[in-house]
Structures are given as C-alpha cells and as structure tokens.
KEPA-618767 format. One record per residue: x, y, z of N, C-alpha, C, O, CB in turn; residue in three letters. Coordinates in steps of 0.2 Angstrom, whole numbers, plus 2048, in hexadecimal, padded with zeros to 3 digits. Glycine has a CB too. Layout:
BEGIN
+--------+---------+------+---------+----------+-------+--------+---------+------+--------+---------+------+---------+----------+-------+--------+
: n_east : n_north : n_up : ca_east : ca_north : ca_up : c_east : c_north : c_up : o_east : o_north : o_up : cb_east : cb_north : cb_up : residu :
+--------+---------+------+---------+----------+-------+--------+---------+------+--------+---------+------+---------+----------+-------+--------+
:      X :       Y :    Z :       X :        Y :     Z :      X :       Y :    Z :      X :       Y :    Z :       X :        Y :     Z :    ala :
...
+--------+---------+------+---------+----------+-------+--------+---------+------+--------+---------+------+---------+----------+-------+--------+
This chain:
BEGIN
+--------+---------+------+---------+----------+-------+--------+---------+------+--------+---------+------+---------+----------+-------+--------+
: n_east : n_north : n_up : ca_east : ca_north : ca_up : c_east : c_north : c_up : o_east : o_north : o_up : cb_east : cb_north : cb_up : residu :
+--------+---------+------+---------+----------+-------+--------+---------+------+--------+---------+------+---------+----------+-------+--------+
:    465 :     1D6 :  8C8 :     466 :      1D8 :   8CF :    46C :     1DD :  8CF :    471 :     1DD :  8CB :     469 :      1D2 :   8D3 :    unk :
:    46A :     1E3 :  8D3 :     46F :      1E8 :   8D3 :    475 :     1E7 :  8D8 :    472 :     1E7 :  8DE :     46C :      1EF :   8D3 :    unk :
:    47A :     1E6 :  8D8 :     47E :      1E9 :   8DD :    47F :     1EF :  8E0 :    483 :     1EF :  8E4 :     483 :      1E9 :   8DC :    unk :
:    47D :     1F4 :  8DF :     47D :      1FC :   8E1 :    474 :     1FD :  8E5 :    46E :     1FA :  8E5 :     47E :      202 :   8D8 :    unk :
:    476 :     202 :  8EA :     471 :      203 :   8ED :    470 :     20C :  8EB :    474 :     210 :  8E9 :     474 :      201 :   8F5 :    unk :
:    469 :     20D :  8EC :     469 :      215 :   8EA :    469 :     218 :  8F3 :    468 :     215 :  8F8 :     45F :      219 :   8E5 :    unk :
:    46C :     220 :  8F0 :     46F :      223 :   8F6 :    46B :     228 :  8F5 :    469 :     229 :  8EF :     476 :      224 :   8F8 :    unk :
:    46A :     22C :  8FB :     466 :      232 :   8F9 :    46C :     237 :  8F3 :    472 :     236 :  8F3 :     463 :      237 :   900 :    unk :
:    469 :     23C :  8EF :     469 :      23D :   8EA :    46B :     23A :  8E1 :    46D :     23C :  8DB :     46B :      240 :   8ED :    unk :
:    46A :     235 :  8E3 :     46B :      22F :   8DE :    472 :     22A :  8DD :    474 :     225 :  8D9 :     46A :      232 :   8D8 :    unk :
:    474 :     22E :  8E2 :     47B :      22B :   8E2 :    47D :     220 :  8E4 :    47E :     21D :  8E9 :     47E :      231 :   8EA :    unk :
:    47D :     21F :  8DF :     480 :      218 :   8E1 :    485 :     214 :  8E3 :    48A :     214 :  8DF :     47F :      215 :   8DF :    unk :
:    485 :     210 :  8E8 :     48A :      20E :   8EA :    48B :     205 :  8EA :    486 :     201 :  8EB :     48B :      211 :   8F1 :    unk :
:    491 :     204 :  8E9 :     492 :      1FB :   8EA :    490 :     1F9 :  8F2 :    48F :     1FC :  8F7 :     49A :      1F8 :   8E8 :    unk :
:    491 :     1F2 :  8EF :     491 :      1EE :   8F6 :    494 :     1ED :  8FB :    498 :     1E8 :  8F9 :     48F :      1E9 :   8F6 :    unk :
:    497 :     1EF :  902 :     49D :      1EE :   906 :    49F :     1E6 :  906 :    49B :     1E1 :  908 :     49A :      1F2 :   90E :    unk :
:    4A8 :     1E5 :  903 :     4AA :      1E1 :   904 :    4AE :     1DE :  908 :    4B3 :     1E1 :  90A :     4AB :      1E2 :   901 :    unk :
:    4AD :     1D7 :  90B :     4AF :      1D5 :   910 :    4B6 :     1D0 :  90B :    4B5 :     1CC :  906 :     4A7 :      1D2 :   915 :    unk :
:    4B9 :     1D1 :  90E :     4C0 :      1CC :   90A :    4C3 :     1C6 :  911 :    4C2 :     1C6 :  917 :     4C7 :      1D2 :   908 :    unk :
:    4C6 :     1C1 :  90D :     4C4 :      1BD :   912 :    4C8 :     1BE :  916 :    4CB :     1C3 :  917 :     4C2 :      1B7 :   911 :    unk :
:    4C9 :     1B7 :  91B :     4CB :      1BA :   922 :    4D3 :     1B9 :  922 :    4D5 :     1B3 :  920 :     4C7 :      1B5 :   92A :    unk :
:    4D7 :     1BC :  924 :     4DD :      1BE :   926 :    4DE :     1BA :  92C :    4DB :     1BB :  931 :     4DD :      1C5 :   928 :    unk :
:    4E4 :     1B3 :  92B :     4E4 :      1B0 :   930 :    4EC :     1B2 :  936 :    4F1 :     1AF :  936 :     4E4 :      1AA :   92C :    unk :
:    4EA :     1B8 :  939 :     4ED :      1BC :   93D :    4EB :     1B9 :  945 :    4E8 :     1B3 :  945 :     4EB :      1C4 :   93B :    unk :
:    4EC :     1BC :  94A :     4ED :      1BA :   94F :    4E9 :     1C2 :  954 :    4EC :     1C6 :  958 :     4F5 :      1B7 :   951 :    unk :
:    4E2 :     1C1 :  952 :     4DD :      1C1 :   950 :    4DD :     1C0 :  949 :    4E0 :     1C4 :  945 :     4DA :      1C5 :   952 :    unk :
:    4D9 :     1BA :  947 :     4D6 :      1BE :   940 :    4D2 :     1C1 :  93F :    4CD :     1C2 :  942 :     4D4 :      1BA :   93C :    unk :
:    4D4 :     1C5 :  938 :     4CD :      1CA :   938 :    4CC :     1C8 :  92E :    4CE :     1C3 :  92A :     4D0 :      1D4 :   93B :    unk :
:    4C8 :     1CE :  92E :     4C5 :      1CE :   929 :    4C6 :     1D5 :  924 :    4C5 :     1DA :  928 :     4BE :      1CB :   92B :    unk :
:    4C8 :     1D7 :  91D :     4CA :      1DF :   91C :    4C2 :     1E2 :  919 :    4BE :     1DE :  916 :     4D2 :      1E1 :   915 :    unk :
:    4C1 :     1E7 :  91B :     4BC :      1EA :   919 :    4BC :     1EF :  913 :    4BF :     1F5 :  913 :     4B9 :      1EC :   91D :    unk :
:    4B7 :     1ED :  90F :     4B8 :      1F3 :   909 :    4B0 :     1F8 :  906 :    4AB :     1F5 :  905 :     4BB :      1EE :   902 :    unk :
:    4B2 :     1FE :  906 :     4AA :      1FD :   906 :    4AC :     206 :  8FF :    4AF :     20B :  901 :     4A4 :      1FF :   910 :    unk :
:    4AA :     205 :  8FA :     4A9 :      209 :   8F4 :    4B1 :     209 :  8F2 :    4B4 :     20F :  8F2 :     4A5 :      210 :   8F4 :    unk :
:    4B4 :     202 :  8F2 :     4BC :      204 :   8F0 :    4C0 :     205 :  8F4 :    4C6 :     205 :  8F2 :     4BD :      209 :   8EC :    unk :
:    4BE :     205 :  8FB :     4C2 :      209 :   8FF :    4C2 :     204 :  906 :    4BE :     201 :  909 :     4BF :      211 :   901 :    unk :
:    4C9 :     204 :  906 :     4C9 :      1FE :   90E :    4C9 :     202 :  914 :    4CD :     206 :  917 :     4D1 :      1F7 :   90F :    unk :
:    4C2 :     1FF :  916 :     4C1 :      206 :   91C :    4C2 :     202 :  924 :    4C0 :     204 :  92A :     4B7 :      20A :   91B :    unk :
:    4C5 :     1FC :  923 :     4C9 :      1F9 :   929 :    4C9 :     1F1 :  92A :    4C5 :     1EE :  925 :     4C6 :      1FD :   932 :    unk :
:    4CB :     1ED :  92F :     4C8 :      1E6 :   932 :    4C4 :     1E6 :  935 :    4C2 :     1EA :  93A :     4CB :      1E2 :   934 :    unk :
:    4C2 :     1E0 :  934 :     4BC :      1DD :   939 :    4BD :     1D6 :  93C :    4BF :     1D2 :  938 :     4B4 :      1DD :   935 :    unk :
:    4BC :     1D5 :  940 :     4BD :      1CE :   946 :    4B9 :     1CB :  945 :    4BB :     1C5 :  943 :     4BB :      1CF :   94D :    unk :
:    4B0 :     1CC :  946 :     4AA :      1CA :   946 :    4A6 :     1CE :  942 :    4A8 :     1D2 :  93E :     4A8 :      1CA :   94B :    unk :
:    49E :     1CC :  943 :     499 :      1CF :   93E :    499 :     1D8 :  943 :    498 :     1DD :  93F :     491 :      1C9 :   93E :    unk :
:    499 :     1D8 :  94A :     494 :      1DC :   94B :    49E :     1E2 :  94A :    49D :     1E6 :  946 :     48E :      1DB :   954 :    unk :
:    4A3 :     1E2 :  94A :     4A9 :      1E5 :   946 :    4A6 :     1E9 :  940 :    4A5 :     1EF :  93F :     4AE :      1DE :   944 :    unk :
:    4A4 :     1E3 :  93C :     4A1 :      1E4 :   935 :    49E :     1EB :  935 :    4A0 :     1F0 :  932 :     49C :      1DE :   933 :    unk :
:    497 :     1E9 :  93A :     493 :      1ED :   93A :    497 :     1F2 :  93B :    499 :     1F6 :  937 :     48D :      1EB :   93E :    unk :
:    499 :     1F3 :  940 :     49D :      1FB :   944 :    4A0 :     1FE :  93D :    49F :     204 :  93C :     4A5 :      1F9 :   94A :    unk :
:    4A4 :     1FA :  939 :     4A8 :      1FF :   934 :    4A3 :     202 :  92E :    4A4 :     207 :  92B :     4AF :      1FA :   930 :    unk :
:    49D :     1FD :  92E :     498 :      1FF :   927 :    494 :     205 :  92A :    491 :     209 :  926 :     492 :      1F7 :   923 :    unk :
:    494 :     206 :  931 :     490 :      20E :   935 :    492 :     213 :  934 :    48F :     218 :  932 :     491 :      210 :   93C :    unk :
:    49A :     211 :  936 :     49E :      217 :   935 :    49F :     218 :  92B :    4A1 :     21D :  928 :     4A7 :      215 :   93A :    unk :
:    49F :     214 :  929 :     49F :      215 :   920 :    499 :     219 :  920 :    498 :     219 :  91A :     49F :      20E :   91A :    unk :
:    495 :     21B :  922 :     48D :      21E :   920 :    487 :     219 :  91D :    482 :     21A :  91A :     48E :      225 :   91A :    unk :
:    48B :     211 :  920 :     486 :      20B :   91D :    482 :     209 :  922 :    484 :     205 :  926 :     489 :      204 :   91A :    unk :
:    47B :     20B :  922 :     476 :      209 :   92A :    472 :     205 :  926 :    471 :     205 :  920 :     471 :      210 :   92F :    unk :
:    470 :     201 :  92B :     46C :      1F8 :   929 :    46D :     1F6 :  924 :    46A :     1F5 :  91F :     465 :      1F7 :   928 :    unk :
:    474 :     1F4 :  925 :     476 :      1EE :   91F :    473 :     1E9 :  921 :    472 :     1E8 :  927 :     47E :      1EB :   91F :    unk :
:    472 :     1E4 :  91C :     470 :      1DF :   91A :    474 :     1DB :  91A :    478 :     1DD :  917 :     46F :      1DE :   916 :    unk :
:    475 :     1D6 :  91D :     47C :      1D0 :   91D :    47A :     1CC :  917 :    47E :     1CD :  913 :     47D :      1CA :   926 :    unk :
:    474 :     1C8 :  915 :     474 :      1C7 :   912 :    472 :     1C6 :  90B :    470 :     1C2 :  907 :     474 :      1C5 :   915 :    unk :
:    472 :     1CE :  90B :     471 :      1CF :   903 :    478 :     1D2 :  8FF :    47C :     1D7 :  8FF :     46B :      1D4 :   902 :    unk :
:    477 :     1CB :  8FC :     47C :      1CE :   8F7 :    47F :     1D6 :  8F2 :    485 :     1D8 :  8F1 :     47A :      1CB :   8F4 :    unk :
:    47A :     1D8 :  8F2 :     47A :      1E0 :   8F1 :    47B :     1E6 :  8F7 :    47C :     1EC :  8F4 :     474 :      1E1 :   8EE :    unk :
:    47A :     1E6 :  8FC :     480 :      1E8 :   901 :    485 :     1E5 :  905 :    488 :     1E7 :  90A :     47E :      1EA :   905 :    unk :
:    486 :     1E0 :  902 :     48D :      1DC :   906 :    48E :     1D6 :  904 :    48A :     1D2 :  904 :     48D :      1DB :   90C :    unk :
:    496 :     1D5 :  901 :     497 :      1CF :   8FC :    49E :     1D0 :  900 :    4A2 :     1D4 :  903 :     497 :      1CE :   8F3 :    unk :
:    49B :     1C5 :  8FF :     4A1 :      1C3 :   906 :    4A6 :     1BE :  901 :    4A6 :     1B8 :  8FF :     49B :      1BD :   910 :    unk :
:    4AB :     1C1 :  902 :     4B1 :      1BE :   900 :    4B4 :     1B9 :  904 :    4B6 :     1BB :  909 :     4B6 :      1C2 :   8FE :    unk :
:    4B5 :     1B1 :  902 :     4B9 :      1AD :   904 :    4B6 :     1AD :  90B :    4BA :     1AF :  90F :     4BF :      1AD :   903 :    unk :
:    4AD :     1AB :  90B :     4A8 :      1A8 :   910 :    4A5 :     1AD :  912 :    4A6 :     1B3 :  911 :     4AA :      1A5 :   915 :    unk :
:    4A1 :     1AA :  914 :     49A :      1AF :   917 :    49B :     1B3 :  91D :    4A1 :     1B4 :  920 :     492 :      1AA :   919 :    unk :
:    494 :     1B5 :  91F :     495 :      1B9 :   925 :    499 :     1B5 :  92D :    49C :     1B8 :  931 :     48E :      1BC :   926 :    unk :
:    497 :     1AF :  92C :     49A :      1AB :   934 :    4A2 :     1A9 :  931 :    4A5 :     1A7 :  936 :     495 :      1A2 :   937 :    unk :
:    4A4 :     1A9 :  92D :     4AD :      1A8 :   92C :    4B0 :     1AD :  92F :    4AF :     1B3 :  92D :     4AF :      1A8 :   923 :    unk :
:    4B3 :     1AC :  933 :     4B7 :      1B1 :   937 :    4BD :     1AF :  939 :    4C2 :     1B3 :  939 :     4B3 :      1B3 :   93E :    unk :
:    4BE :     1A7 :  939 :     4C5 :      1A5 :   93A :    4C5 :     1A1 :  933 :    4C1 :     1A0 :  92F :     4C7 :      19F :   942 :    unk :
:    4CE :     1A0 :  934 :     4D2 :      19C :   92E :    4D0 :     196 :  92D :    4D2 :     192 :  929 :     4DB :      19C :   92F :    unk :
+--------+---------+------+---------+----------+-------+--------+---------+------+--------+---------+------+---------+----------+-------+--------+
C-alpha cells in the first residue's frame, strides 16, 4: 500500500494530516498537508475547505493514503 498519490507530471505527494483535537474553546483540529500546516479545522466539511485550497480535490476521508487521522478518526472533533 502506497501512501503517496500521483500528481500530474509524476509528482508524488503524502497523505493530508489531521492531528488530533486541540482542546480549545472551540476545539479544533491542526492540519498538515506535504509537511506544511496549512491551518485548523472544527469539523469535517473545515477539513474539506483547507485540503481545496491545498490543491487536494476529492479526498477520501477514509482512505488511508490521502488522509491519516491522528488521535481519532474523522467524527473526533471534541476532547
């Protein structure tokens, strides 16, 4: 099983990391996607918003090879 996805010109990339939730007032969740924390997220459709703007369209929530979820899955949103 690969963790990397092909991009056009062969370029591969990892799987956007979800770390787990930040027990803040909101909690959230930090997002990482090729090494780079590219913001929080609240919820799933958050998630979605920041992996758009990373140039990540139709993620998979539950594949492991575009998205590994640190300290719980996709519905873990609070502490």
């Amino acid at each position: 099983m690969s963790t990397t996805d092909p991009q056009p010109g062969g370029e591969a990339r990892g799987p956007i990391v979800v770390f787990p939730v930040t027990p803040e007032n909101p909690p959230f969740r930090v997002v990482e996607v090729d090494g780079i924390v590219i913001g929080t997220a609240h919820d799933i459709v958050e998630l979605i918003e920041l992996a758009s703007h990373a140039g990540r369209k139709h993620v998979d929530l539950d594949d492991p090879a575009q998205v590994r979820w640190v300290g719980g899955g996709k519905y873990k949103w609070r502490p």
